[in-house]
C-alpha positions as CSV (number, residue, x, y, z in Angstrom):
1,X,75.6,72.6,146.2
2,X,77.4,72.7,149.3
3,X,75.4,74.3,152.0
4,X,78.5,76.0,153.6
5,X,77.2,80.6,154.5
6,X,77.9,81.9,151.0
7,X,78.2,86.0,150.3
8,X,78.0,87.9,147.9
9,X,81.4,90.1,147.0
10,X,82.2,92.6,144.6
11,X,84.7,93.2,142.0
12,X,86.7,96.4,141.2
13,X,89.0,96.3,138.7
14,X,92.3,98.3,139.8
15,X,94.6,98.2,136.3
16,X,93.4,97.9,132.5
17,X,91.4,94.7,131.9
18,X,93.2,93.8,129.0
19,X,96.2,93.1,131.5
20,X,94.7,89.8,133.2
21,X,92.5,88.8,135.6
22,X,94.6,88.6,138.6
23,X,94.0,92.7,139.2
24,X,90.9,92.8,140.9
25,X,90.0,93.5,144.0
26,X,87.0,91.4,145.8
27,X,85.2,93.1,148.3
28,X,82.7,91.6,150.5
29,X,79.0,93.2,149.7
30,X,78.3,94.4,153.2
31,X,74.8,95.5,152.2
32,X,73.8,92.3,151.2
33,X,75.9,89.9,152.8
34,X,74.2,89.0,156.1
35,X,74.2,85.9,158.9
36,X,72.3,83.9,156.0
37,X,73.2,82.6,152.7
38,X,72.9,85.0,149.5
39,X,73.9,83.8,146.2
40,X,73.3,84.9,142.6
41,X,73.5,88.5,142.6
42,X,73.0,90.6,139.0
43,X,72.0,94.1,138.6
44,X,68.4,95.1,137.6
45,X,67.9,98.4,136.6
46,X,67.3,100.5,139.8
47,X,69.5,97.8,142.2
48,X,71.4,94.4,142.5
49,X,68.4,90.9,142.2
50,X,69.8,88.3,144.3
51,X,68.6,85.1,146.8
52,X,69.0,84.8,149.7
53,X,67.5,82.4,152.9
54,X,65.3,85.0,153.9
55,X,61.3,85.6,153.4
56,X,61.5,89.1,155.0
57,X,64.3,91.5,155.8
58,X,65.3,89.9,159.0
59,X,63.2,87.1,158.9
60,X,64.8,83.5,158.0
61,X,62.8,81.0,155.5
62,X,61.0,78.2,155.9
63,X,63.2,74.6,155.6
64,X,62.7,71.9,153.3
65,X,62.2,68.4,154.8
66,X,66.1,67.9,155.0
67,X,66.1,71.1,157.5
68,X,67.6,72.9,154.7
69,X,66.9,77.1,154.5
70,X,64.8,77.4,150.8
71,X,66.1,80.6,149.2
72,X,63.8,84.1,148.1
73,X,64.6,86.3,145.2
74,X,65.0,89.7,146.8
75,X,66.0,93.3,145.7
76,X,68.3,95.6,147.2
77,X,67.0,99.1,145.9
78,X,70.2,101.7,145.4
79,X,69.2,103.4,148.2
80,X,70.0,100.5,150.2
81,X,66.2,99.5,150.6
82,X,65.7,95.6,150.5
83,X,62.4,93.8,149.2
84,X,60.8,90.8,147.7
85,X,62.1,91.4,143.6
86,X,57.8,89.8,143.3
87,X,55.6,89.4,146.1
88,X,54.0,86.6,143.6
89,X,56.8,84.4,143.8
90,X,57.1,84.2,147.6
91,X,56.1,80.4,148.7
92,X,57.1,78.0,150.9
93,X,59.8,76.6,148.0
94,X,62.6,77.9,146.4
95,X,62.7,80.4,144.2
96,X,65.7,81.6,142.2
97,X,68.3,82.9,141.4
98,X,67.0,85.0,138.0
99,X,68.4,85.9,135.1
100,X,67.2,89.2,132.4
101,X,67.7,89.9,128.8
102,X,69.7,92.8,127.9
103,X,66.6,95.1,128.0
104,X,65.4,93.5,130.6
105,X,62.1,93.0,128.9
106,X,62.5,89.0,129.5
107,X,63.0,87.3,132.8
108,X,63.6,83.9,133.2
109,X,64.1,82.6,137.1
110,X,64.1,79.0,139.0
111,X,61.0,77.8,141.1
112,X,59.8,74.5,142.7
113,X,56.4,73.9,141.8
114,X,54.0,71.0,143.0
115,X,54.2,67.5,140.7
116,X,51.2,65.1,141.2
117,X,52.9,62.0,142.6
118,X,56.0,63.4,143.1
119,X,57.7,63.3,146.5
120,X,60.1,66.0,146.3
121,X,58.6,69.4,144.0
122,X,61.2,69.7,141.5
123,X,63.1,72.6,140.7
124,X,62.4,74.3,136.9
125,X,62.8,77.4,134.6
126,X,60.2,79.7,134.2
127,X,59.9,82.7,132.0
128,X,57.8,86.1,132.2
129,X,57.8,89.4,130.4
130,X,57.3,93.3,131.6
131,X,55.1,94.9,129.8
132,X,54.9,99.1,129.4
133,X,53.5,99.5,132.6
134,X,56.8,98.2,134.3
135,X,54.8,94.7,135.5
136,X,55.6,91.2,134.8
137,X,53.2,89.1,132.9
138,X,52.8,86.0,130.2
139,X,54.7,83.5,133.1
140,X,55.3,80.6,131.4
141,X,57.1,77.5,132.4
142,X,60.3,76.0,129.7
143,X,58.7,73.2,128.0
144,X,61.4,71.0,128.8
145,X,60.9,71.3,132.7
146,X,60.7,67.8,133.8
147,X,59.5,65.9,137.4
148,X,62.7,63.4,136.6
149,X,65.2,66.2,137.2
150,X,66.4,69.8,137.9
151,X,66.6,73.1,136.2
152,X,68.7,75.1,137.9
153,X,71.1,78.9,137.4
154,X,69.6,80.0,134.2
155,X,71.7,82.6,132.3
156,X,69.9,84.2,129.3
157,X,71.7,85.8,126.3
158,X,72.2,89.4,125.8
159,X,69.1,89.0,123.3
160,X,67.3,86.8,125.2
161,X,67.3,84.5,122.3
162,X,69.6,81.9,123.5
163,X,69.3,80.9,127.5
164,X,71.9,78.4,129.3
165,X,71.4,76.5,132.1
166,X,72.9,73.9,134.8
167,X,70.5,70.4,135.3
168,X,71.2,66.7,135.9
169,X,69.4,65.1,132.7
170,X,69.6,61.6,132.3
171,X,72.5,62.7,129.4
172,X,74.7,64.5,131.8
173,X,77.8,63.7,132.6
174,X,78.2,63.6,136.0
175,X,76.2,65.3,138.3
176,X,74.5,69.0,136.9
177,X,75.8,69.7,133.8
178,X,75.5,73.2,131.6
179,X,73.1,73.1,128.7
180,X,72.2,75.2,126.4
181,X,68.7,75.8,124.6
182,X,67.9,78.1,121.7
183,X,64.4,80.3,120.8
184,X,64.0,79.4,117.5
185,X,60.4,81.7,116.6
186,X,58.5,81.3,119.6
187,X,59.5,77.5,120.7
188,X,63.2,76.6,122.7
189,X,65.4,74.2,121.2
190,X,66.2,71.0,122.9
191,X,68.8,71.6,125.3
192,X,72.0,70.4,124.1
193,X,74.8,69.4,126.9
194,X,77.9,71.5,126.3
195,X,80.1,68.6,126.4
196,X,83.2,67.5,128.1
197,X,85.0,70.3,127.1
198,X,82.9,72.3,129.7
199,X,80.8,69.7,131.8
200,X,83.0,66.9,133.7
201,X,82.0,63.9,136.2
202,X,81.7,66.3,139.0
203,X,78.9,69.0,139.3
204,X,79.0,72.2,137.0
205,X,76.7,75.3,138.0
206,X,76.0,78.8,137.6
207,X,76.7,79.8,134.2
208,X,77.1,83.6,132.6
209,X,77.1,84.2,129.5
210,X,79.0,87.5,128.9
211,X,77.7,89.3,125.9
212,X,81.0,89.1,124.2
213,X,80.7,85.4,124.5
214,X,82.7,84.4,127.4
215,X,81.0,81.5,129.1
216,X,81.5,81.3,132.9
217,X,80.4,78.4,135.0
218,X,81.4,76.8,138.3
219,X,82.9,72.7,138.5
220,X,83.7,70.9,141.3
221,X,85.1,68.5,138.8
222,X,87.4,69.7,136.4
223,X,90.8,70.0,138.1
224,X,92.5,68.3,141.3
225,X,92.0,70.8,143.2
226,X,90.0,69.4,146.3
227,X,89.0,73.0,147.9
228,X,85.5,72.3,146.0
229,X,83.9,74.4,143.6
230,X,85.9,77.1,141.5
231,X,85.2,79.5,138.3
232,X,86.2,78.2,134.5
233,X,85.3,80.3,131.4
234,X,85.4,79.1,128.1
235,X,83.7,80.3,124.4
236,X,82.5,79.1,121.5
237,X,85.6,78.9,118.8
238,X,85.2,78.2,115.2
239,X,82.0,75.8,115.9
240,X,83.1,74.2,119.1
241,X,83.7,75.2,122.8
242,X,87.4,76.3,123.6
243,X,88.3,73.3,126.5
244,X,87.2,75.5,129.6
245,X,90.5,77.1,132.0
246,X,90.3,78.5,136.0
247,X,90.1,82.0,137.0
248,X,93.5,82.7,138.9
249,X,92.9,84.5,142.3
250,X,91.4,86.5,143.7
251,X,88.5,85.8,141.9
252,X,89.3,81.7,142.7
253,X,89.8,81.0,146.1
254,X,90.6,78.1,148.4
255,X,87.1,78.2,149.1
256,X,83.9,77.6,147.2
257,X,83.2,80.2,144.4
258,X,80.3,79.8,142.2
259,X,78.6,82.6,140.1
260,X,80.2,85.2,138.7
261,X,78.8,88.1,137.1
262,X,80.8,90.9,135.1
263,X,79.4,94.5,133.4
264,X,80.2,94.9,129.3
265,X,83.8,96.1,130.2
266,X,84.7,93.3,133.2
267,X,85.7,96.5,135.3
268,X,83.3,95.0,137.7
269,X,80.9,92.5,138.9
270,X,79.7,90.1,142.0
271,X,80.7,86.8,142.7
272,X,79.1,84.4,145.3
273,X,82.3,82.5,147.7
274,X,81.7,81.0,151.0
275,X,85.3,83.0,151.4
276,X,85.6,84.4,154.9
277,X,88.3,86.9,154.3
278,X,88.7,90.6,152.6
279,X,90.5,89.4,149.4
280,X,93.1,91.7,148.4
């Protein structure tokens, strides 16, 4: 990913949604947006989960050994309140973003973790569960983690049943590709890549999937379009994916925009752009 100050903007629907998706307004997220980079925003319950290059409200992270800001999963409370979303997961790695179930019983988030004998800690999936008490327990990592590559933007289903995911396997296309993986009893699925009609020879990140079954991601690759990374959303027709089309403005830009989130209805959502401007 380009390392260019992202934000995180809203979107307020102004006319039906049936109409298209060229009436919405995107509004910088003043609350969360900041002098560092914040990506991945999704509401959780009592306030908006996102990353951002901080370890502490005002504080900036530690760097990788490329001088590069690692990212911490924080939440901003309704009240405006910001914290770490789990004081567990605060290291001296990158962390996130996260993705919930529909009940938000199941979490599933990014992490590096240490690999004996490997030089760089790779990045992987890991899941954990909230239990009645409101805490979250059973972390587990997804068995198909691997030191030879990373697992990156998880998205899980409204059930939690099915997750998706963007990594560069040795059967991807390009660069990342999306994947998918399905809990079949209590063990995932091989993840399957999605294909051409989704994944190109360029990088594809971030995907959403809507619980009506609109798949969202973000390619660098799928267009000639040479502003960098914009939003595509396909679905799953009749057994196979519909070949993936661009979001007109203003939720695409001449900018980078990577993930998009919208509610049940798409009258609103957040978006992460490294867009300077009120978009209108």
């Amino acid at each position: 990913m380009k390392r260019a100050l992202l934000f995180i903007w809203t979107l307020l629907i102004l006319l039906p949604p049936a109409l298209a998706q060229d009436y919405y307004k995107v509004l910088k997220h003043s609350r969360i947006s900041t002098g560092l980079n914040e990506a991945g925003a999704i509401p959780y319950e009592d306030g908006v989960v996102y990353i951002t290059e901080a370890t502490s409200v005002g504080a900036s992270s530690p760097t990788d050994p490329l001088g590069r800001r690692l990212f911490t999963i924080f939440l901003m409370e309704n009240s405006g309140q910001k914290k770490h979303f789990r004081e567990e997961l605060v290291s001296q790695n990158h962390e996130g973003p996260v993705s919930f179930s529909g009940d938000y019983n199941t979490m599933v988030f990014c992490q590096q973790r240490p690999v004996a004998g490997s030089r760089v800690d790779p990045l992987g999936l890991y899941f954990a569960e909230k239990n009645e008490a409101g805490v979250w327990v059973n972390e587990r990592a997804f068995e198909f983690n691997t030191p030879d590559a990373w697992l990156f933007s998880p998205s899980l289903s409204q059930d939690g049943r099915t997750l998706y995911f963007a990594a560069n396997l040795q059967d991807s296309h390009g660069g990342f590709d999306i994947y998918r993986s399905k809990l079949r009893g209590e063990v995932w699925s091989k993840p399957e890549n999605l294909g051409p009609e989704i994944n190109s020879e360029g990088h594809e990140l971030y995907p959403f999937i809507h619980p009506m079954g609109r798949l969202y991601f973000s390619s660098d690759g799928r267009d000639d379009d040479k502003g960098g990374y914009d939003i595509f959303m396909t679905a799953y027709v009749e057994g196979k994916w519909a070949e993936a089309i661009k979001l007109t403005t203003p939720i695409n830009s001449l900018s980078d925009d990577y993930q998009i989130w919208f509610n049940e209805d798409f009258k609103e959502g957040y978006l992460t752009s490294n867009r300077r401007s009120r978009s209108k």
